[in-house]
C-alpha positions as CSV (number, residue, x, y, z in Angstrom):
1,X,-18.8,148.0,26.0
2,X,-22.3,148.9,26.7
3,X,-22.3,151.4,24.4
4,X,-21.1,149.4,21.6
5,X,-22.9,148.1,18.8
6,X,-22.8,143.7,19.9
7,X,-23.8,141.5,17.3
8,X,-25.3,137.8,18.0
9,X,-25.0,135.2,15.1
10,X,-27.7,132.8,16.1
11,X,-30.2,133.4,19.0
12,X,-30.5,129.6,20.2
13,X,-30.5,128.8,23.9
14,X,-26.4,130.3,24.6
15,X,-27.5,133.2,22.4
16,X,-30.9,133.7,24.7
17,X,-28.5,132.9,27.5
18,X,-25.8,135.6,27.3
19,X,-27.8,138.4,26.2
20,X,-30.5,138.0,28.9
21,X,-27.1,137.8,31.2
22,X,-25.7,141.2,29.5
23,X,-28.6,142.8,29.7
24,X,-28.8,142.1,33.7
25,X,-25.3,144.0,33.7
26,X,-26.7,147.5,32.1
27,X,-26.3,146.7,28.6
28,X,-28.9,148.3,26.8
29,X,-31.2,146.5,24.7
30,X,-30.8,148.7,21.3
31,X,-26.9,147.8,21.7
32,X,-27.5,144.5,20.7
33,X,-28.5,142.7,17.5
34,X,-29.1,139.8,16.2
35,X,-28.9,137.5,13.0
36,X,-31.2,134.6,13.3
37,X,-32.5,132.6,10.2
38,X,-35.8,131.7,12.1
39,X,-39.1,133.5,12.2
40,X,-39.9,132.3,15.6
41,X,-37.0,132.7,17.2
42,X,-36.7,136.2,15.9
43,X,-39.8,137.2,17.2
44,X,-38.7,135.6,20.7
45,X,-35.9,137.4,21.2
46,X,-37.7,140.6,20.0
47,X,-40.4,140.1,22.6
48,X,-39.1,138.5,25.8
49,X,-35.3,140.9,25.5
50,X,-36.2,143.8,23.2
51,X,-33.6,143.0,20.6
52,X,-33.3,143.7,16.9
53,X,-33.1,140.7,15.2
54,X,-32.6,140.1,11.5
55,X,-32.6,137.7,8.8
56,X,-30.0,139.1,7.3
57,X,-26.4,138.4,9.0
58,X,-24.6,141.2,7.3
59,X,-27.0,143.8,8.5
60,X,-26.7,142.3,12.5
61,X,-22.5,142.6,12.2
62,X,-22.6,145.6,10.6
63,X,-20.5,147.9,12.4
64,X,-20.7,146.0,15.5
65,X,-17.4,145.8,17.7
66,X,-18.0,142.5,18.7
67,X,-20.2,139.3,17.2
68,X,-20.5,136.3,18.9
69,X,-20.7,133.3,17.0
70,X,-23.3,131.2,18.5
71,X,-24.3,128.6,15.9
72,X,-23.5,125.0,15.4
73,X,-20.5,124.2,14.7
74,X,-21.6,122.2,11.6
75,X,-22.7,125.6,10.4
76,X,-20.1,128.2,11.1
77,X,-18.3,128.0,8.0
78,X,-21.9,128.6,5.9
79,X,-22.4,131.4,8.2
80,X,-19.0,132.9,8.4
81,X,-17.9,133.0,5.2
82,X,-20.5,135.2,3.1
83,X,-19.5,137.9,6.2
84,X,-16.3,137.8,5.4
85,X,-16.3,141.2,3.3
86,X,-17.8,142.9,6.0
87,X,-16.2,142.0,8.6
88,X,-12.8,142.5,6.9
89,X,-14.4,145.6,6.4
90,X,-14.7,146.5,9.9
91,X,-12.5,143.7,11.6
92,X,-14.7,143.2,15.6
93,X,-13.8,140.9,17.6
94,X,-15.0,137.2,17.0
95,X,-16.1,135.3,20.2
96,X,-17.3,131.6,19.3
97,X,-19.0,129.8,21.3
98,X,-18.8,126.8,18.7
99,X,-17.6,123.9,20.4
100,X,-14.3,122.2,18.4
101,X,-14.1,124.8,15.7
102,X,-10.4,126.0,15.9
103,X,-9.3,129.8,15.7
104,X,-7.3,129.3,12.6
105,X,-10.1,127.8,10.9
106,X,-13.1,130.8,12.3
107,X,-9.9,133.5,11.0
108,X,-9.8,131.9,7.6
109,X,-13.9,131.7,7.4
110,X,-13.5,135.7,8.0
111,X,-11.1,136.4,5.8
112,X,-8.2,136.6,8.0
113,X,-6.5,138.9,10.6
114,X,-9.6,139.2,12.6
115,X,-9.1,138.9,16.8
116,X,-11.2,135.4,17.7
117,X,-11.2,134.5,21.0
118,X,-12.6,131.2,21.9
119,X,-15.4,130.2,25.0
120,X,-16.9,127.1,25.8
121,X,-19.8,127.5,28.1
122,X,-21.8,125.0,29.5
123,X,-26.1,124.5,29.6
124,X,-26.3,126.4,33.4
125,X,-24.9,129.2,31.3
126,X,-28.8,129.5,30.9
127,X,-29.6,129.8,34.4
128,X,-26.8,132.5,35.3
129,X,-24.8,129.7,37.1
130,X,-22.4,128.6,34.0
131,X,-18.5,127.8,33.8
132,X,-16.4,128.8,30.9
133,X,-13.0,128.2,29.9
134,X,-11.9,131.0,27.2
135,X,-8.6,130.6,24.9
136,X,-7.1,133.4,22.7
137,X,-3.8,133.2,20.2
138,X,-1.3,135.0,22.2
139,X,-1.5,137.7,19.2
140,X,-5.1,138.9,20.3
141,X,-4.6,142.3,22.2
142,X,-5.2,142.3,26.0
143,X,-8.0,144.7,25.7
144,X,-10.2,142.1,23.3
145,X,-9.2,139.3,26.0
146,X,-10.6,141.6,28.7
147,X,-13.9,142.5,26.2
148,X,-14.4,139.0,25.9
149,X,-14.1,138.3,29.2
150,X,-16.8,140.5,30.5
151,X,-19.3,139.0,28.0
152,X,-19.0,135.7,29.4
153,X,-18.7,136.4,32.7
154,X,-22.7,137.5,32.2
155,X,-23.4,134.0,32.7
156,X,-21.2,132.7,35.2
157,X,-17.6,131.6,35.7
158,X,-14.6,132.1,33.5
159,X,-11.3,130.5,33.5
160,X,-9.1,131.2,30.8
161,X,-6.7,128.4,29.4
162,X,-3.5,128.5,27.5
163,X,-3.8,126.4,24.9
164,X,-6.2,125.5,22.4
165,X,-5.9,122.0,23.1
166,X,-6.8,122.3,26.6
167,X,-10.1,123.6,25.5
168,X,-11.0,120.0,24.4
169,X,-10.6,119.3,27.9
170,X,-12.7,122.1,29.5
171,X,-15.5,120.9,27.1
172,X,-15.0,117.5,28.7
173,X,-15.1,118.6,31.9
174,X,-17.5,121.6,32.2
175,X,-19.1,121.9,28.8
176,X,-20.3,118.6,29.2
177,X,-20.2,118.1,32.5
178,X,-23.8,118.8,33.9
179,X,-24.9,115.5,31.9
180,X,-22.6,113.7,33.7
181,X,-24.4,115.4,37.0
182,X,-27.1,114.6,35.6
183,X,-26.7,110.7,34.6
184,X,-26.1,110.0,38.4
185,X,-28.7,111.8,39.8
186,X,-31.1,110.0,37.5
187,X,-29.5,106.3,38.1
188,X,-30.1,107.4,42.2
189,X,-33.4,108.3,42.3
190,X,-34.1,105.3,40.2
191,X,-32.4,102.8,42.8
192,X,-33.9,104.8,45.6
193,X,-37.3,103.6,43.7
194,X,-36.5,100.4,43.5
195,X,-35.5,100.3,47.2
196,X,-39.0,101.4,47.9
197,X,-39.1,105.2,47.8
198,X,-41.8,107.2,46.1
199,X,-41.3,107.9,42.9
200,X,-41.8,112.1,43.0
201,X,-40.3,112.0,46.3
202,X,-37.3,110.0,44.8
203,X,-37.4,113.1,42.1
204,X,-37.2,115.8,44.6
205,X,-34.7,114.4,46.8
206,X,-32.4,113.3,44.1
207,X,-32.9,117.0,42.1
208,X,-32.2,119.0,45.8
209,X,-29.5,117.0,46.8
210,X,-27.8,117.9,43.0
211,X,-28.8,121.3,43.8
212,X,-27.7,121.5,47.8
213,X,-24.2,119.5,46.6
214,X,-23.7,122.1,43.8
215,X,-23.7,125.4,46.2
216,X,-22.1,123.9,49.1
217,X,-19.1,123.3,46.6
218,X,-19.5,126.8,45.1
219,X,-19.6,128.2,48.7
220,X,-16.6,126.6,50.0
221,X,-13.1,127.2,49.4
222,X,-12.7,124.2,46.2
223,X,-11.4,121.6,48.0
224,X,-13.7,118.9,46.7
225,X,-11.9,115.7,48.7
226,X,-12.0,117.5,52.2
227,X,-15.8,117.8,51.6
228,X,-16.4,114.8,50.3
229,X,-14.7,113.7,53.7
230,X,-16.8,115.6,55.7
231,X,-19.5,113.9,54.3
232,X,-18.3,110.6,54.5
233,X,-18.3,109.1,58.2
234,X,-16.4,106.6,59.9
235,X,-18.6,103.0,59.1
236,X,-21.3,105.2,58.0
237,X,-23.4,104.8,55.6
238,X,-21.9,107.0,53.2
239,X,-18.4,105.1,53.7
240,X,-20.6,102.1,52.1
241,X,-21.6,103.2,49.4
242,X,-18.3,105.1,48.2
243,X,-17.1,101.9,48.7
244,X,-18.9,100.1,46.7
245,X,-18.6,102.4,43.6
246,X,-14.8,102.7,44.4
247,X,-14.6,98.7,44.3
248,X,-16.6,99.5,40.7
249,X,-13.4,101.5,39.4
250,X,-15.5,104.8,39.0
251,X,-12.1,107.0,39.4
252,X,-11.2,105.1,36.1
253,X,-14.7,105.3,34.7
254,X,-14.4,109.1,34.9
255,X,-11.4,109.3,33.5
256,X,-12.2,107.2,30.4
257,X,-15.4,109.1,30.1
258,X,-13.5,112.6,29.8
259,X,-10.7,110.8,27.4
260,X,-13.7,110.3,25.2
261,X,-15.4,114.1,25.3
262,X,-11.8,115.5,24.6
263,X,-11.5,113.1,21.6
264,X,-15.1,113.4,20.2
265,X,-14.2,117.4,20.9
266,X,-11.1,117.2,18.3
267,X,-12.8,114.4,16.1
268,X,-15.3,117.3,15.6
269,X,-12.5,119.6,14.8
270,X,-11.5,117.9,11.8
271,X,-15.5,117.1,10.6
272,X,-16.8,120.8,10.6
273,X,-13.2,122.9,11.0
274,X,-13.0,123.4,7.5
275,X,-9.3,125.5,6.8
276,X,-6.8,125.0,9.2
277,X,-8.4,121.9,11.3
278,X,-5.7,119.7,13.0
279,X,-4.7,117.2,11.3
280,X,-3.7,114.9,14.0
């Protein structure tokens, strides 16, 4: 694959984000391009990653193997659909990063019978440390699955679901996630102010207990309640305050929290999905 023509449709932050990740993993730089409608960020991704980028899409696609769709979602179809010709033309494979926007809709924006396979990253995607579920119609050939893949796994973790649907859930979960993370974080250094602590040494504590939390989990073998128990001493202190924000209902706090990201997930579906959005 590194010595394959990859195309980028937008070079925002996941853009930024995978190719600086591909390009740690022997990629070469003049394998890649770009199509970015701003100046600025043109000239960015020029001079921090040595890419070609371009103003015009069609010319960045052009013979490419692969182009990842990495615009927002509002804007795929407006982005997409001029291409078509092209890439019926030369029929890549379609990775979207677009979070919501269905396969059937991205395959009708390109004209039809092109392989999409769908990712949904999350922001630490930026820092090398991201999770991302992937989802491909059981029609897309093993060998784009595995090309897809090893793009994403430049930036982190990859599960793979089976069904489109529960890629509403992994957006929940681990595409929005780290807000979550960091919601709770804030709110404790906040009441560790108010108990008396120092504001910036609130901050660092809170942000290096995030941190420290994060790559014990990663470290260990997954099993998030045996940790959390080895945490959590007999009439200790830690016993008291689960217990208090058990006594709060946060297990069904959570869960109403994630109900909502996997509905707002297919609500935007049916906003920006254009043909073949789900009706339901």
């Amino acid at each position: 694959m590194t010595h394959e023509k990859l195309a980028f449709l937008g070079g925002g932050n996941m853009g930024r984000a995978l190719i600086g990740g591909l390009l740690q993993r022997d990629t070469r730089p003049e394998h890649i391009f770009v199509g970015e409608a701003l100046e600025s960020a043109r000239a960015a991704l020029s001079r921090d990653f040595g890419v070609a980028a371009t103003a015009d899409n069609a010319a960045a696609i052009d013979g490419a193997s692969v182009v990842v769709l990495a615009v927002k979602p509002q804007d795929a179809g407006a982005v997409l659909t001029p291409l078509a010709p092209v890439l019926q033309r030369t029929r890549p494979l379609l990775v979207s990063v677009c979070a919501g926007l269905r396969t059937s809709a991205l395959e009708a924006w390109c004209g039809g019978n092109i392989p999409v396979v769908r990712a949904m990253p999350n922001r630490p995607a930026l820092v090398g440390a991201g999770a991302t579920g992937l989802f491909a119609a059981s029609r897309v050939a093993a060998a784009h699955r595995a090309r897809a893949e090893s793009i994403m796994r430049a930036t982190g973790e990859v599960v793979w679901v089976p069904t489109e649907d529960a890629l509403d859930v992994v957006t929940a979960l681990s595409g929005s996630g780290p807000a979550y993370f960091f919601l709770l974080a804030e709110l404790m250094m906040q009441a560790a102010i108010d108990l008396g602590l120092e504001p910036d040494a609130a901050r660092r504590l809170s942000v290096a207990t995030l941190h420290g939390a994060g790559m014990l989990a990663h470290s260990g073998d997954g099993d998030l309640a045996r940790m959390r128990a080895e945490v959590t001493s007999k009439g200790g202190t830690t016993e008291a305050a689960l217990a208090v924000l058990n006594s709060a209902d946060i297990k069904g706090i959570v869960a109403r929290a994630l109900e909502a990201a996997t509905r707002r997930g297919r609500e935007m579906a049916q906003l920006f999905g254009g043909p073949g959005a789900p009706t339901r």
